[in-house]
C-alpha positions as CSV (number, residue, x, y, z in Angstrom):
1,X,23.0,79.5,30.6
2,X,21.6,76.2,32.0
3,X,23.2,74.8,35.4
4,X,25.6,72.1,35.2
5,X,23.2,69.5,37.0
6,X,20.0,70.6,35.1
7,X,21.6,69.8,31.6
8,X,23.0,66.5,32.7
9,X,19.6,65.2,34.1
10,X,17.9,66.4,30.9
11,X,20.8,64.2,28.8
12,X,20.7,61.5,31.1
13,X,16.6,60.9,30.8
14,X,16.9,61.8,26.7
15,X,19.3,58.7,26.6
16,X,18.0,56.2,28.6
17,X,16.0,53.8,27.5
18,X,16.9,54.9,23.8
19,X,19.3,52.5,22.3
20,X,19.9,48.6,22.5
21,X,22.0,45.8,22.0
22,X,19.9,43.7,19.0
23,X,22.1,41.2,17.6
24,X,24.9,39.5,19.7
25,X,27.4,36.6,17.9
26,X,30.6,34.5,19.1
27,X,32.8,31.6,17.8
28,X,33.5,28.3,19.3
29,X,36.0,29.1,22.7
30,X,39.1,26.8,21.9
31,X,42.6,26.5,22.4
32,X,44.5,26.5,19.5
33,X,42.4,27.8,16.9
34,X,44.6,27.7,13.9
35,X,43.2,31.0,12.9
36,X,44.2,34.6,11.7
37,X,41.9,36.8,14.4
38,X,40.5,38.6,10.7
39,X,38.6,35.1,10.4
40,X,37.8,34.8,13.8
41,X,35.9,38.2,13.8
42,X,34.6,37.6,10.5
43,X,32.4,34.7,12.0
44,X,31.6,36.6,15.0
45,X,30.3,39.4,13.2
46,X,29.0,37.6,11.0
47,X,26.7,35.2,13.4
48,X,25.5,38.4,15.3
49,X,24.0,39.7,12.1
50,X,22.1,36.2,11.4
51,X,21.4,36.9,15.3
52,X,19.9,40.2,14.4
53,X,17.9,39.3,11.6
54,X,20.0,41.8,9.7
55,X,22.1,41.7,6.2
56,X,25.3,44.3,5.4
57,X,23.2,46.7,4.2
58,X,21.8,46.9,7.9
59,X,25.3,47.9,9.6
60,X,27.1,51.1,8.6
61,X,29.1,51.6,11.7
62,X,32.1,49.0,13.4
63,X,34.1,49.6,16.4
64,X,36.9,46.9,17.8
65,X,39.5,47.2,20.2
66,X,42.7,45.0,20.7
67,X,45.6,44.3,23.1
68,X,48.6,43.5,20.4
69,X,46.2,41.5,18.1
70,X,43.0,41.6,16.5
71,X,42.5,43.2,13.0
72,X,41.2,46.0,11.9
73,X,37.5,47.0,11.0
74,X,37.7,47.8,7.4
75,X,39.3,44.7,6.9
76,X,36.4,42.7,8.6
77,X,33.5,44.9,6.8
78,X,34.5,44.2,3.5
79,X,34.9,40.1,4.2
80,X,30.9,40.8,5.0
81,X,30.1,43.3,2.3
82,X,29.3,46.5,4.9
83,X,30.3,49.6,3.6
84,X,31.0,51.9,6.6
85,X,29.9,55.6,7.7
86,X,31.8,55.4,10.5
87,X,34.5,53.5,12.7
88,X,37.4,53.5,15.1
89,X,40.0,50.8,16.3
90,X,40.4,51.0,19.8
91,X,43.7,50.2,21.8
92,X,42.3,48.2,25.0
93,X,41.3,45.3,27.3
94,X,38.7,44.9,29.9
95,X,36.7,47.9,30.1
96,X,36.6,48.4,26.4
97,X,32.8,46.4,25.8
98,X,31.1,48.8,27.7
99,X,32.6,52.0,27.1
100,X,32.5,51.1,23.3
101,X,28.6,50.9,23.5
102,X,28.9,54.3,25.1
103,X,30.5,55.7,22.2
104,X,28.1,53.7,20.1
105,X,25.5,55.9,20.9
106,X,27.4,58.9,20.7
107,X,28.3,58.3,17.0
108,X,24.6,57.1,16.3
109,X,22.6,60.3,18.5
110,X,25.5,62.7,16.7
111,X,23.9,61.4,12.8
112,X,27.2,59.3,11.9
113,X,25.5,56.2,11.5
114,X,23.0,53.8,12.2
115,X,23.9,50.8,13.3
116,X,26.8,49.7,14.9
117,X,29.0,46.4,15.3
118,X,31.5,46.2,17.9
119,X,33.9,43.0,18.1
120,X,36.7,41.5,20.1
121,X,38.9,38.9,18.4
122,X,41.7,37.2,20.1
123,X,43.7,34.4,19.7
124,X,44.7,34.8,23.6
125,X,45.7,31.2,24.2
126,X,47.8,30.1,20.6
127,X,49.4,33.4,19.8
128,X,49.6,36.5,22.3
129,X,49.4,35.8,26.1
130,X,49.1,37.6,28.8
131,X,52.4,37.3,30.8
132,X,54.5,36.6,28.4
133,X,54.5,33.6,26.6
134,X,53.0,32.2,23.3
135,X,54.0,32.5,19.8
136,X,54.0,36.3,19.6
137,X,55.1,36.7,22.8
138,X,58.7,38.5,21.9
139,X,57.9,42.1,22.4
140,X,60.7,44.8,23.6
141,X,59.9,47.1,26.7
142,X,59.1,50.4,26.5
143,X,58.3,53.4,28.2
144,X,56.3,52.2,31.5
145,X,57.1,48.7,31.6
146,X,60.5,49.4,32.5
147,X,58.6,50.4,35.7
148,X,56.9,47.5,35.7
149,X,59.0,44.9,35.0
150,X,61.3,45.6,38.1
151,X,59.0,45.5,40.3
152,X,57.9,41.8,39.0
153,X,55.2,43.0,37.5
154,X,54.8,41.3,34.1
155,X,51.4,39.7,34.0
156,X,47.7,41.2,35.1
157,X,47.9,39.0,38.2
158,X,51.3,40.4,39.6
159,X,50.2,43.9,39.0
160,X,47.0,43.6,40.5
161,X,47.7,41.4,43.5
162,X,48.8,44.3,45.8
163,X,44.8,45.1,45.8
164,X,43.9,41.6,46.5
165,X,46.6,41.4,49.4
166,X,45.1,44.6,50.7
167,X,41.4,43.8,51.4
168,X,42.3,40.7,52.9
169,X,44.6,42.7,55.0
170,X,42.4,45.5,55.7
171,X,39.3,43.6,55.7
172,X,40.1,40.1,56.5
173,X,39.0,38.5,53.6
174,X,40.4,35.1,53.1
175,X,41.0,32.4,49.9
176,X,38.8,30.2,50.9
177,X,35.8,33.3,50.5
178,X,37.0,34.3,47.4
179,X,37.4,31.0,45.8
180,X,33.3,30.6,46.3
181,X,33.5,32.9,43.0
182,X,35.1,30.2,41.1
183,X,33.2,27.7,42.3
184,X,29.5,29.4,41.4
185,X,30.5,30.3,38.1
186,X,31.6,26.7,37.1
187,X,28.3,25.5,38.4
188,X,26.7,27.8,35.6
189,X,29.3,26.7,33.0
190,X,28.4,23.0,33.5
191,X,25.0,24.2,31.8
192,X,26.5,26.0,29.7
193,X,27.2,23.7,26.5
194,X,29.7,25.9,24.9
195,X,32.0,26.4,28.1
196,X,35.6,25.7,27.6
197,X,35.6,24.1,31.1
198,X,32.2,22.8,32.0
199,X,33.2,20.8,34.9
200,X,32.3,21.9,38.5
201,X,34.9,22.4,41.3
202,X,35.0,22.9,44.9
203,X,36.6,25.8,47.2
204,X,39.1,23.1,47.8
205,X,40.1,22.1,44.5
206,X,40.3,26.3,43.9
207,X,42.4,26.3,47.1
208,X,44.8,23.5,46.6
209,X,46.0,24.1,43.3
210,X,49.1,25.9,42.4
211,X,49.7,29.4,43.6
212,X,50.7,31.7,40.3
213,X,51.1,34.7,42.7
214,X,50.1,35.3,46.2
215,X,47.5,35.4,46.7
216,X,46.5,34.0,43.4
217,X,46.0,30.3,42.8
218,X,45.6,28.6,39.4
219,X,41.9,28.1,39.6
220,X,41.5,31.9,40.8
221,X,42.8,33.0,36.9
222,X,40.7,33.0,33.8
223,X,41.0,30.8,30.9
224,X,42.8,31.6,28.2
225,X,41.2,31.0,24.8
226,X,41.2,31.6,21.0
227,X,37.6,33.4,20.4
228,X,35.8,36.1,19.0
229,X,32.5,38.1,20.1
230,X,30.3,40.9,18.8
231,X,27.4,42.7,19.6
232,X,25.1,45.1,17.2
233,X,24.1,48.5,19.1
234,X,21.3,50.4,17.7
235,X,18.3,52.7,18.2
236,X,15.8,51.2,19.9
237,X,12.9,51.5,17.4
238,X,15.0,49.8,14.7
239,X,16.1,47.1,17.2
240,X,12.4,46.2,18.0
241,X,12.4,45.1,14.3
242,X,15.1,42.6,14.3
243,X,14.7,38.7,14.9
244,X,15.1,38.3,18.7
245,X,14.0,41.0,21.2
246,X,16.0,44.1,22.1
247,X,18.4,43.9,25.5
248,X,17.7,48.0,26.6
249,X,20.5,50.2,26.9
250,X,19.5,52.1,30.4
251,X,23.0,53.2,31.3
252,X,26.4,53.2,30.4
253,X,30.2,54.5,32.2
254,X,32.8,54.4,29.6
255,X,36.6,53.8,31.5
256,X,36.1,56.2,34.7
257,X,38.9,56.4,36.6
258,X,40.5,56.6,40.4
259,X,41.9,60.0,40.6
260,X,45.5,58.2,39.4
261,X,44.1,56.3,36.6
262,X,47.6,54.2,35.3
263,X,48.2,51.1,35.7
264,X,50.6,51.0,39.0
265,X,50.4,54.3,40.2
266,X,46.6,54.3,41.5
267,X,48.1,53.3,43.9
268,X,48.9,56.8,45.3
269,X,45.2,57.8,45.6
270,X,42.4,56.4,47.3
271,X,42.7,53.0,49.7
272,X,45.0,50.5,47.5
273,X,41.9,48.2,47.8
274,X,39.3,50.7,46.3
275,X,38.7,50.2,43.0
276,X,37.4,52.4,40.0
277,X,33.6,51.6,40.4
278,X,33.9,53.4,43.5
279,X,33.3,56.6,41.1
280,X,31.6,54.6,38.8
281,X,28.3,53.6,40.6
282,X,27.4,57.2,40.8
283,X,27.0,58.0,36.9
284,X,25.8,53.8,36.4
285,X,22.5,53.9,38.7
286,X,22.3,57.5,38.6
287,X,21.8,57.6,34.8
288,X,19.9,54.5,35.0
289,X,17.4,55.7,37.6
290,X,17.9,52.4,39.8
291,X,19.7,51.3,42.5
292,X,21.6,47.7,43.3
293,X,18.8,46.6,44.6
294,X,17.1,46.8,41.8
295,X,19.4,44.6,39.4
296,X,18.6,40.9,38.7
297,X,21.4,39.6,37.9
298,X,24.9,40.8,37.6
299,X,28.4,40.1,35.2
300,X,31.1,41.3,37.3
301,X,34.0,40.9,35.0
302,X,36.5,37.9,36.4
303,X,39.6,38.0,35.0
304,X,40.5,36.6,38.5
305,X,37.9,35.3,41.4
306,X,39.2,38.8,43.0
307,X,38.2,41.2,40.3
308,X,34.8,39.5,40.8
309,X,34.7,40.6,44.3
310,X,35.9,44.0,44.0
311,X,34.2,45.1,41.5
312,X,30.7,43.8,43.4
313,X,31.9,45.6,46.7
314,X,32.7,49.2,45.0
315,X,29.5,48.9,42.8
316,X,27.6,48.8,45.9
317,X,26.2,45.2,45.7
318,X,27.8,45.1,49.3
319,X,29.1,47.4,51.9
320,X,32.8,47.9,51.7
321,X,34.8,45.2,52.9
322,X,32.0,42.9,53.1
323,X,32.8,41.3,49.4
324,X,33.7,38.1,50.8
325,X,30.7,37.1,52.6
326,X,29.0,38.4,49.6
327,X,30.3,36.3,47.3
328,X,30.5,33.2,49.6
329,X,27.1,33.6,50.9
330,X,25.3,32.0,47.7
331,X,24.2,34.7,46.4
332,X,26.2,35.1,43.0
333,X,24.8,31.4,42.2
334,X,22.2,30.7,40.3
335,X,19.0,30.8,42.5
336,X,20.3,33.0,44.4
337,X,19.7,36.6,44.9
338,X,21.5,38.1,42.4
339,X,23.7,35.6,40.3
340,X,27.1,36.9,38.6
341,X,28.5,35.8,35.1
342,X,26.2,32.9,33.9
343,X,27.7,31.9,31.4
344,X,30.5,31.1,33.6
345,X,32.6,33.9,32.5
346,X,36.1,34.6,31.9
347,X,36.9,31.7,34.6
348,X,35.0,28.9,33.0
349,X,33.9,29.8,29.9
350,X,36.0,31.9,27.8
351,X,38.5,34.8,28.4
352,X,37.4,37.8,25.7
353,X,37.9,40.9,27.7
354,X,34.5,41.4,29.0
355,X,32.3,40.8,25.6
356,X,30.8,37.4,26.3
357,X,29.7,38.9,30.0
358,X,27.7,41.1,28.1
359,X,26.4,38.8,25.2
360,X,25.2,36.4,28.5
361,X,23.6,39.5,30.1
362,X,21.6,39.9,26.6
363,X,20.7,36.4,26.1
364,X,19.3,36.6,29.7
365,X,17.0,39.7,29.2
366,X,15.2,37.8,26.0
367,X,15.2,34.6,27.7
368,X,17.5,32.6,25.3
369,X,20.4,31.6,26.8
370,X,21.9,28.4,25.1
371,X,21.3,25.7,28.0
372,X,20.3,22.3,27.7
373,X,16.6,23.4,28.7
374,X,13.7,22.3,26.2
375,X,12.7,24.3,23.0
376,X,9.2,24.0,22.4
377,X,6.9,23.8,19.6
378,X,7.2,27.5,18.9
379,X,10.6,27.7,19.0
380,X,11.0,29.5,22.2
381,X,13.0,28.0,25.7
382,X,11.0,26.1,28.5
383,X,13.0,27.5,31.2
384,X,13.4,25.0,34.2
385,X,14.7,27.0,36.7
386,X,16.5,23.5,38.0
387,X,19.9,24.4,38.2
388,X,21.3,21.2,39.0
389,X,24.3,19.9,36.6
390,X,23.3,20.0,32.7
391,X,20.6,21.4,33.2
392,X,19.1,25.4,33.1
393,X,21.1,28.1,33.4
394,X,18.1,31.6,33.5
395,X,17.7,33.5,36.1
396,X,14.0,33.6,37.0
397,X,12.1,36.5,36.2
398,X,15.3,38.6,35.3
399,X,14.4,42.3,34.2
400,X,17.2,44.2,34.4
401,X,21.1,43.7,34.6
402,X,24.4,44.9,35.3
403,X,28.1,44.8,33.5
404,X,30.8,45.6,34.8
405,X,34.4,45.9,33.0
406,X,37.5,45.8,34.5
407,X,40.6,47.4,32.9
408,X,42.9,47.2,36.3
409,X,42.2,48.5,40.1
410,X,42.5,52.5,38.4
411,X,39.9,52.3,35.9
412,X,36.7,50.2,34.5
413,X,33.7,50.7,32.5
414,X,29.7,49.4,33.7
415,X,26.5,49.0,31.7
416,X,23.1,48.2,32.7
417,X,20.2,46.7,30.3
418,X,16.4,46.4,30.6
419,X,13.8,44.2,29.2
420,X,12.0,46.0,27.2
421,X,9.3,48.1,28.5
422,X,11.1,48.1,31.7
C-alpha cells in the first residue's frame, strides 16, 4: 500500500500543468439590466466560446453556481445548442470560481467530459442584493439566520467586520492602510474601458465617505452590478488548439476551511483575524511547486478593501499582521511588485463573485487585456507599460498568477495559472 504523502506527490505532479482555462467571456457590468440572468449567461457563455474559437459541439460539460438567482445549466446549453455529458448547479458565492475549475478537472481526468463551461450570472444590483434590499429581496429566515440576524448580522459586511476589527486591534492596522486597496484598484479600472466606475479616488475620498459598518466605509464595499462571466476549462493539448493562447492550470484549492468552517462560528477556532488561506497556501504552492515569491501578479478577491488584505496576509504575500503596509506600500499597483485585481475588481469594476478576478488573471497570462493600449498590424496589443490614467493596464513580463476566492473568514478557494511552457 502506497504512503499517504508518496500518492499525493505523484497526483499533484500528474495534474499540474495538465488542464487550462481556453476561452473566457462576460457581459457589459450595469445597473439595471432589464434582464432574466438565463439571458445574461446565455451571452456570457456564449462570448467565451467565440473567445475560444469553439462552436457547441466543442463543450459537453457546464457547471454554475448561484446565491438565490441565476439559472440553471440545461437551460443555458440548449439556448446555445450544447448537448451535455455532464453538469452540476452549485449553491454558492465567492469561493465557488476556483473550486469549480477544481471539479472541472475532476469530471474531465475521471472520462465524463471534455470540455467544460462554468458561469456566474447575477442580477446583484436590480433584483437580489446582498443585505436585503432589491426587488427579490423578501425572503423568510431560516435555520441559521435566526442566529444571525440577532446579532445584526444581515449583510456580508456586518458578519465579517468582527475580523476586520480584530487585525486592527491585534495588529494595529488602520483605515487609512486599508483604504490604499481601493485606491490601487481604481487606478487600474480607469484603464480599464469596461469598469463600472473608472474614475480614480484617493485614501481620503475612501476615508470620508459614509461608514456602512465599523469599520467599513462606503468606498471600502464592492459594486453591485447586473453581469454575467464564464470561463471554458479543458485539457491542455486541446486548449493549445483554440483561438487565443491557453492560461495554465498549475494549482487549484477548492473551499478549504478553518477548522469551524460556518459562517459565524469560525469564530471559535483559530485567531478571529486568521482567515481560511491560512490552510490554504499549503495545498496552493505546494501543488504548484512555487512559492509567493514566485507569482507576478495576484487577484485577491475584494468584496471589501479588507478581504483584499487578508486574504494577501494568510496567503503568505506578507508576514502576519503586516497586511497593511503591504497593501499601502505600492506594491498591489500596477508597476509595482506584485499588482492585485487589474481589472479593478469587485471594488471598481464589477461584483461577480470572484469570476471576472480570474477572467483578468487569464487575459494577463496571453497578453490581451482590454486597455486602451495600441493593436498593431497583426492584431496583437502593444503593451505600454505607462500606467498613467487611460492608458495600459499589463503587468510586465507576467508568467504566473494567483486567485484567490473568498467565501467568508472560515473558508475560500485559490488557483494559480502559468503561461504556457512555464
Amino acid at each position: 500500500m502506497p504512503v499517504l504523502g508518496e500518492a499525493d506527490a505523484s497526483t499533484e505532479k500528474f495534474l499540474r500543468g495538465k488542464y487550462a482555462i481556453c476561452g473566457v467571456g462576460e457581459t457589459t457590468y450595469r445597473r439595471g439590466s432589464e434582464e432574466s440572468t438565463r439571458n445574461l449567461a446565455t451571452w456570457a457563455v456564449g462570448n467565451a466560446m467565440v473567445d475560444a474559437g469553439m462552436s457547441a459541439t466543442d463543450i459537453d460539460g457546464m457547471l454554475s453556481y448561484s446565491g438565490n438567482d441565476s439559472t440553471f445549466a440545461p437551460l443555458v446549453a440548449n439556448d446555445l445548442g450544447i448537448r451535455l455529458n455532464f453538469y452540476m448547479d452549485v449553491h454558492g458565492g465567492g469561493s465557488s470560481t476556483e473550486a469549480l475549475v477544481g471539479i472541472a478537472i475532476g469530471v474531465i481526468e475521471a472520462g465524463m467530459c471534455k470540455t467544460v463551461a462554468i458561469y456566474r450570472a447575477m442580477n446583484g444590483y436590480s433584483q437580489v442584493r446582498i443585505g436585503g434590499i432589491g426587488a427579490r429581496s423578501a425572503v423568510p429566515i431560516t435555520g441559521d439566520q435566526i442566529h444571525w440576524r440577532a446579532y445584526g448580522w444581515q449583510s456580508a459586511g456586518q458578519m465579517f467586520a468582527p475580523t476586520f476589527l480584530r487585525h486592527m486591534y491585534d495588529y494595529g492596522t488602520t483605515p487609512e492602510q486599508v483604504a490604499e486597496v481601493k485606491v490601487a484598484h481604481s487606478k487600474h479600472a480607469s484603464n480599464n474601458p469596461k469598469a463600472y466606475y473608472k474614475t480614480r479616488c484617493t485614501v481620503d475620498d475612501v476615508i470620508n465617505s459614509r461608514i456602512i459598518c465599523k469599520p467599513l466605509h462606503l468606498l471600502d464595499c464592492c459594486v453591485e452590478t447586473d453581469n454575467a462571466t464564464c470561463i471554458i476549462v479543458t485539457r491542455l493539448d486541446r486548449a493549445r488548439d483554440c483561438r487565443n493562447p491557453p492560461a495554465v492550470i498549475q494549482s487549484v484549492v477548492g473551499r478549504c476551511c478553518k477548522p469551524r468552517g460556518d459562517i459565524h462560528l469560525h469564530y471559535q477556532s483559530g485567531p478571529i483575524s486568521t482567515v481560511a488561506g491560512h490552510y490554504a497556501k499549503d495545498i496552493l504552492f505546494r501543488n504548484a511547486g512555487v512559492g509567493p515569491e514566485d507569482i507576478d501578479a495576484t487577484g485577491s478577491y475584494d468584496a471589501f478593501t479588507f478581504t483584499t488584505m487578508l486574504q494577501l496576509e494568510d496567503y503568505g504575500f506578507c508576514k502576519k499582521g503586516e497586511g497593511g503596509d503591504y497593501v499601502s506600500s505600492g506594491t498591489i499597483e500596477l508597476g509595482g511588485l506584485r499588482p492585485n485585481n487589474t481589472s479593478g475588481g469587485h471594488l471598481c469594476e464589477g461584483y461577480t463573485h470572484g469570476m471576472n478576478m480570474v477572467i483578468e488573471n487569464t487575459r494577463q497570462l496571453r497578453d490581451t487585456v482590454d486597455d486602451s493600449c495600441p493593436v498593431g498590424n497583426d492584431g496583437k496589443k502593444r503593451h505600454t507599460h505607462v500606467y498613467s490614467e487611460g492608458g495600459c493596464r499589463h503587468v510586465k513580463d507576467v508568467e504566473i498568477t494567483a486567485n484567490l476566492g473568498w467565501a467568508h473568514p472560515g473558508t475560500g478557494s485559490a488557483m494559480i495559472m502559468a503561461k504556457d511552457g512555464k
